[in-house]
Rosetta silent file (secondary structure, phi, psi, omega in degrees, C-alpha in Angstrom):
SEQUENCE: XXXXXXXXXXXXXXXXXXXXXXXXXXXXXXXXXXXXXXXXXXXXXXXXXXXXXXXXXXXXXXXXXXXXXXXXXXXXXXXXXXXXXXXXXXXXXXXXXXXXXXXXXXXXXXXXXXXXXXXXXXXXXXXXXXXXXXXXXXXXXXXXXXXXXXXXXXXX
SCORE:     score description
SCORE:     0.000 S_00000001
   1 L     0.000  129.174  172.569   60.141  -33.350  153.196 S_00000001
   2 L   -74.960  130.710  175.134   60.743  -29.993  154.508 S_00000001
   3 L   -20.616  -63.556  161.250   64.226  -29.010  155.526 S_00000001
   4 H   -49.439  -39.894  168.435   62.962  -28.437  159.116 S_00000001
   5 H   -75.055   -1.830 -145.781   61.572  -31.617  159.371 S_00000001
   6 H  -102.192  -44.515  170.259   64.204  -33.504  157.658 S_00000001
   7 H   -29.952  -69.138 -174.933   66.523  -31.223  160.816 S_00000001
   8 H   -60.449  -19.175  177.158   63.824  -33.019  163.481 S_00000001
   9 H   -96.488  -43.994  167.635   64.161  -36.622  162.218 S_00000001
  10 H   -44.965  -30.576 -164.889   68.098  -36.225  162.600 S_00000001
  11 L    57.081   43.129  154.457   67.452  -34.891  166.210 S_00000001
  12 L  -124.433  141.081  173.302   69.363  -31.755  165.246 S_00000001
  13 L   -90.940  105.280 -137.576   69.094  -28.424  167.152 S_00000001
  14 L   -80.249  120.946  151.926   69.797  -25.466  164.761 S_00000001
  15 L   -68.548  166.181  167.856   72.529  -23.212  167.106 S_00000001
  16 L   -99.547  178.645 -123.011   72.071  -19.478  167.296 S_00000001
  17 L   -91.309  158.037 -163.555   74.162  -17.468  165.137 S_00000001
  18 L  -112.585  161.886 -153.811   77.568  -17.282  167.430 S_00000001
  19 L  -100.029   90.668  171.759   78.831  -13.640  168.248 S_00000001
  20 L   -32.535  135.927  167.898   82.084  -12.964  165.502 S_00000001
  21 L   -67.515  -31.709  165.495   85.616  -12.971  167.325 S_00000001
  22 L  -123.571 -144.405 -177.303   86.814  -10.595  165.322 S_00000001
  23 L   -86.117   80.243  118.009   86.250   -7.532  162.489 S_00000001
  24 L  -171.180 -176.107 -157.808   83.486   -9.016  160.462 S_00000001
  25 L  -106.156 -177.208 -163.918   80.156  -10.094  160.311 S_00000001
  26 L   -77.581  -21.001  173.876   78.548  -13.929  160.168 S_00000001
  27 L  -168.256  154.812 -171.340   77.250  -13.455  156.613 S_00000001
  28 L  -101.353 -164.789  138.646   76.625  -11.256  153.818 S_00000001
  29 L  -163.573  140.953  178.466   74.124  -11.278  150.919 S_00000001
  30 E  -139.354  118.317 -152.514   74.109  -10.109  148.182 S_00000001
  31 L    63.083  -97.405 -167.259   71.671  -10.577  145.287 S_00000001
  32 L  -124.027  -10.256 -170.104   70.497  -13.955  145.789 S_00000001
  33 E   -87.355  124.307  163.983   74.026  -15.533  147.029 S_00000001
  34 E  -114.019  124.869  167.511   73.998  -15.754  151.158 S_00000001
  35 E   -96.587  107.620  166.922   77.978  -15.732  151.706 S_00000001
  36 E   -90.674  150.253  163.549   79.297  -17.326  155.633 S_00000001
  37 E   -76.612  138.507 -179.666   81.854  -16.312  157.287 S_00000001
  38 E   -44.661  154.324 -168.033   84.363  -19.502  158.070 S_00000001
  39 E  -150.748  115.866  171.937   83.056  -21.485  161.449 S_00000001
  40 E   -85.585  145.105  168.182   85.393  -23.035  163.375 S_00000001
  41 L   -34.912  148.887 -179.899   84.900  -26.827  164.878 S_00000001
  42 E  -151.885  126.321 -169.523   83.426  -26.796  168.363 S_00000001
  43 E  -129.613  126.311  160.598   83.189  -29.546  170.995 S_00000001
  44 L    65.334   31.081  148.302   81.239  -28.570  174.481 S_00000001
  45 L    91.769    9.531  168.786   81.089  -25.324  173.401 S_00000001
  46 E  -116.612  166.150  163.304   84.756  -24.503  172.723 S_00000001
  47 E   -43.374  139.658  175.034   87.125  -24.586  169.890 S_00000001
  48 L  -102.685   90.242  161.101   87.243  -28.337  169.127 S_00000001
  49 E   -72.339  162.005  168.440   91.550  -28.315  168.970 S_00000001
  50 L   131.839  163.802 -173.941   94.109  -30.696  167.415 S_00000001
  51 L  -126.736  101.763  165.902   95.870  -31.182  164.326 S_00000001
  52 E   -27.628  155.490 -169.247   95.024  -33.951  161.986 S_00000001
  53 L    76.164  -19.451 -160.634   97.657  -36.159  161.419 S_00000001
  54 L  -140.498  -50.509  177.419   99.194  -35.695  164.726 S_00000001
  55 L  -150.839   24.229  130.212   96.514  -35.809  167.740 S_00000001
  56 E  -167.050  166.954 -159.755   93.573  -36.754  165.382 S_00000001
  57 L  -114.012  144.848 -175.068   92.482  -39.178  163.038 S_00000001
  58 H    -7.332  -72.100 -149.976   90.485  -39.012  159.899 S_00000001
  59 H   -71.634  -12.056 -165.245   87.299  -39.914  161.305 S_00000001
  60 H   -92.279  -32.830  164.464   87.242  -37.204  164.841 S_00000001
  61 H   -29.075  -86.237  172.600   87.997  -34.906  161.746 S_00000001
  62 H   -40.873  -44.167  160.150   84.888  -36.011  159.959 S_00000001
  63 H   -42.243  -74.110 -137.811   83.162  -35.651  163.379 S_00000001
  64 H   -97.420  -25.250  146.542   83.974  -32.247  163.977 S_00000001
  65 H   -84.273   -3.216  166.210   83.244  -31.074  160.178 S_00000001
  66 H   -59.896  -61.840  173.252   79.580  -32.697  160.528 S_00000001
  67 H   -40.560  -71.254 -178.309   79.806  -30.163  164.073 S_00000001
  68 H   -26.456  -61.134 -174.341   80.361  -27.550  161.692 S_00000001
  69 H   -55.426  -36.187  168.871   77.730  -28.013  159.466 S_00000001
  70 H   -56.370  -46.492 -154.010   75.340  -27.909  162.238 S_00000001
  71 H   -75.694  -29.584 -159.887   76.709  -24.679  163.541 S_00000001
  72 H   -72.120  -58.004 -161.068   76.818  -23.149  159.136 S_00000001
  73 H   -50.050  -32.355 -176.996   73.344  -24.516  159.099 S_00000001
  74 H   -80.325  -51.840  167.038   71.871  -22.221  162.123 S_00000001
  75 H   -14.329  -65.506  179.618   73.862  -19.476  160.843 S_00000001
  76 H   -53.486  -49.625 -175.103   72.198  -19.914  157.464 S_00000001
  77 H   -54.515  -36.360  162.093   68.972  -20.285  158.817 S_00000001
  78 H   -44.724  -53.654 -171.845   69.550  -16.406  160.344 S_00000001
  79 H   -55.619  -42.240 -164.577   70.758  -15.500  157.177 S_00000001
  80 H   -67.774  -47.755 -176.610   67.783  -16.763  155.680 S_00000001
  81 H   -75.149  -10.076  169.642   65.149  -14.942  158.042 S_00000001
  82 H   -64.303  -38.739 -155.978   66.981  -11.488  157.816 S_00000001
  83 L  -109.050   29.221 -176.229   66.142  -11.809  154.021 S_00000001
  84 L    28.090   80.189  154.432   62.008  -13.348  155.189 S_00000001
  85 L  -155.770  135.893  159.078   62.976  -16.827  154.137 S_00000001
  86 L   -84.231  177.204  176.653   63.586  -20.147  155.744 S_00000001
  87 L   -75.955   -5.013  172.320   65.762  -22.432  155.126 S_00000001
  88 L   -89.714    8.170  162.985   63.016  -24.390  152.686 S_00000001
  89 L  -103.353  -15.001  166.053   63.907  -21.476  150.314 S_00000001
  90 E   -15.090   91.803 -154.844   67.271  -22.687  149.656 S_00000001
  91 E   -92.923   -3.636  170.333   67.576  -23.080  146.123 S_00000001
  92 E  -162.773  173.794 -170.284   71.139  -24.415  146.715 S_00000001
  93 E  -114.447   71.005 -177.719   74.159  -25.273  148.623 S_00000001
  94 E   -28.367  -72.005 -173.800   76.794  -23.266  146.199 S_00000001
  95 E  -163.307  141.406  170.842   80.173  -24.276  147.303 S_00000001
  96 E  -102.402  112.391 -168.141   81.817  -25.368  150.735 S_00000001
  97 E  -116.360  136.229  165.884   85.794  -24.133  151.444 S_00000001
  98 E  -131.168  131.599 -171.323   87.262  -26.217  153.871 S_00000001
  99 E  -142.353  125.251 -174.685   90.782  -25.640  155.888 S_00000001
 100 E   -99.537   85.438  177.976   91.821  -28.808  157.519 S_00000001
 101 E   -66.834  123.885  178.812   94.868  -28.005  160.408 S_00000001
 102 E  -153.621  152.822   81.075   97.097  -31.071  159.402 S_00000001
 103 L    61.235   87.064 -172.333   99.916  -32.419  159.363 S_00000001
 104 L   -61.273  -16.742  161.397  102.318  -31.244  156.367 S_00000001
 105 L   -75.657  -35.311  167.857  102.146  -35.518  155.532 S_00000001
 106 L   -90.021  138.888 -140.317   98.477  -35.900  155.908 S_00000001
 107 L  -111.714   12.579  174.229   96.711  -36.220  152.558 S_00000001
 108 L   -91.035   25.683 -162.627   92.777  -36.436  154.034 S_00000001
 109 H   -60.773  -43.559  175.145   91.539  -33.411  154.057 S_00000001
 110 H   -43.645  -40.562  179.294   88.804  -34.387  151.318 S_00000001
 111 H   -63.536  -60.901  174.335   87.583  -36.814  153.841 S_00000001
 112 H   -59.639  -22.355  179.707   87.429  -34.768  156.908 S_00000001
 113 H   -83.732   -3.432  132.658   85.165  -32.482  154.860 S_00000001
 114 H   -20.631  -64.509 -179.301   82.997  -35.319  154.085 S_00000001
 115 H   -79.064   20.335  104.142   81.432  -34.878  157.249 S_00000001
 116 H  -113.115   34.964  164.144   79.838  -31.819  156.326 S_00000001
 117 H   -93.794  -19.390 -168.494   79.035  -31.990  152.679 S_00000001
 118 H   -89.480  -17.340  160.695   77.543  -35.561  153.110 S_00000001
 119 H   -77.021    4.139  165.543   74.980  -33.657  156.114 S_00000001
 120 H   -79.748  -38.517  169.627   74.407  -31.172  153.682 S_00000001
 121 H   -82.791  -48.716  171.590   73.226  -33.270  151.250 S_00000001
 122 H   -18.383  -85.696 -170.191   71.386  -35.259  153.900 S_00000001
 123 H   -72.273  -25.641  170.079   69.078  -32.474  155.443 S_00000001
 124 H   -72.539   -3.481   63.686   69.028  -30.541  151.745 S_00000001
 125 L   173.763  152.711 -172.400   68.476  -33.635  150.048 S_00000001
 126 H   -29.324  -45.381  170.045   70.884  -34.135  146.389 S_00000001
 127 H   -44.001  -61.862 -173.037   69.282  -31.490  144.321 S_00000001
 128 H   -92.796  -24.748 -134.078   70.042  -28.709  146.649 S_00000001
 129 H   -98.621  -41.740 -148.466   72.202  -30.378  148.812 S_00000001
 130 L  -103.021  138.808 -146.610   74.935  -31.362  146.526 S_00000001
 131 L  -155.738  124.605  156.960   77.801  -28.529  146.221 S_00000001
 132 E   -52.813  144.600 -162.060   81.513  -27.528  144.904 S_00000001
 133 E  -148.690  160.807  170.730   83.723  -27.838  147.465 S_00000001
 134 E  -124.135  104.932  157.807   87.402  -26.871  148.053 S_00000001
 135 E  -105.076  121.683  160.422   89.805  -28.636  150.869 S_00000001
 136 E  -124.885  157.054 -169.309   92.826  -27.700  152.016 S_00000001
 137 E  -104.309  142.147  175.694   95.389  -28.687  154.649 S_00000001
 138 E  -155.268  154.659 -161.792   97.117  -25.573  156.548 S_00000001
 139 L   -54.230  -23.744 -172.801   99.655  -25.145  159.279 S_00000001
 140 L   179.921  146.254 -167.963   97.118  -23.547  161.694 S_00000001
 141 L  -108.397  171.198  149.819   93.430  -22.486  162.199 S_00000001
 142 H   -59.246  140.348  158.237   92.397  -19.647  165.180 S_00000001
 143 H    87.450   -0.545 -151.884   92.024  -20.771  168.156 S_00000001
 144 H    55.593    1.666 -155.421   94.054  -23.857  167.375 S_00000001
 145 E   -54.117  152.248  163.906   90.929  -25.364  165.886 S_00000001
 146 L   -77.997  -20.079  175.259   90.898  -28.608  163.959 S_00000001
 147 E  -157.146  135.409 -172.437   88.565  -27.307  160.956 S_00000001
 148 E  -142.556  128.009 -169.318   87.314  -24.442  159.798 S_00000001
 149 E  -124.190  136.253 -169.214   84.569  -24.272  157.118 S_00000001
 150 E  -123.938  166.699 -170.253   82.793  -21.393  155.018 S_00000001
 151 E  -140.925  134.651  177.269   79.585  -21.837  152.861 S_00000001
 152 E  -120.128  140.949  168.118   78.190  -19.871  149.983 S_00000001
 153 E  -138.672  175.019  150.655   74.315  -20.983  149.298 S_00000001
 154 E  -117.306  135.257  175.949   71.337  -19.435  147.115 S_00000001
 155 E   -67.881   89.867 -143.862   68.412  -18.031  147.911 S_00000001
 156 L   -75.829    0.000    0.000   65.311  -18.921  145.463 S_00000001
């Protein structure tokens, strides 16, 4: 099953690529490596705020990296057509960095980033899908944000 269609049975709608906040751009490439720039959580079309541990729990965490992944995914898909590929040329999902604002006591971070590496493997399915990942918990995102996630993939 193609990527797009695998998008269309989920009943998710790829965003366009969002307009950087600051000095840099949404993604590089270089050789065969597409690099994102970190994507903060978004609810309604704002920063999705709060701090794990404190004014949210594990799973609105997990929620709002799953949001993410949507937003990485549209990104990607730019990335991809800049370099005249879709996202069915993916030949992988490289590695996922995750920064969790928590809580100097809460110990989930791994979790909230569950909700987007397990839709990563979802629409890329475990071959491509399946990725190195980093989480960490830190005192503060921009924006207040609750998660903020970057993506390295390859291009076949």
């Amino acid at each position: 099953m193609s990527v797009y269609d695998k998008l269309n049975q989920l009943a998710i709608t790829l965003p366009p690529v969002a307009i950087p906040a600051a000095a840099y751009v949404p993604f590089v490439q270089t050789g065969n490596l597409i690099f994102l720039s970190g994507h903060i959580a978004k609810k309604d079309g704002k920063p999705w705020v709060g701090q794990l541990g404190l004014t949210m729990t594990t799973e609105e965490g997990k929620a709002a990296a799953r949001a993410i992944a949507v937003d990485l995914m549209g990104t990607l898909a730019a990335a991809c057509l800049a370099a005249g590929k879709t996202l069915d040329d993916v030949k992988r999902i490289v590695k996922v960095m995750s920064l969790v604002n928590s809580t100097g006591t809460f110990t989930e971070q791994h979790l909230v980033t569950n909700g987007c590496s397990e839709l990563l493997g979802e629409v890329f399915g475990p071959q491509v899908g399946a990725h190195a990942r980093s989480a960490f918990g830190v005192a503060q995102i921009p924006l207040g944000a609750c998660v903020e996630i970057e993506l390295i993939a390859e291009l076949a």
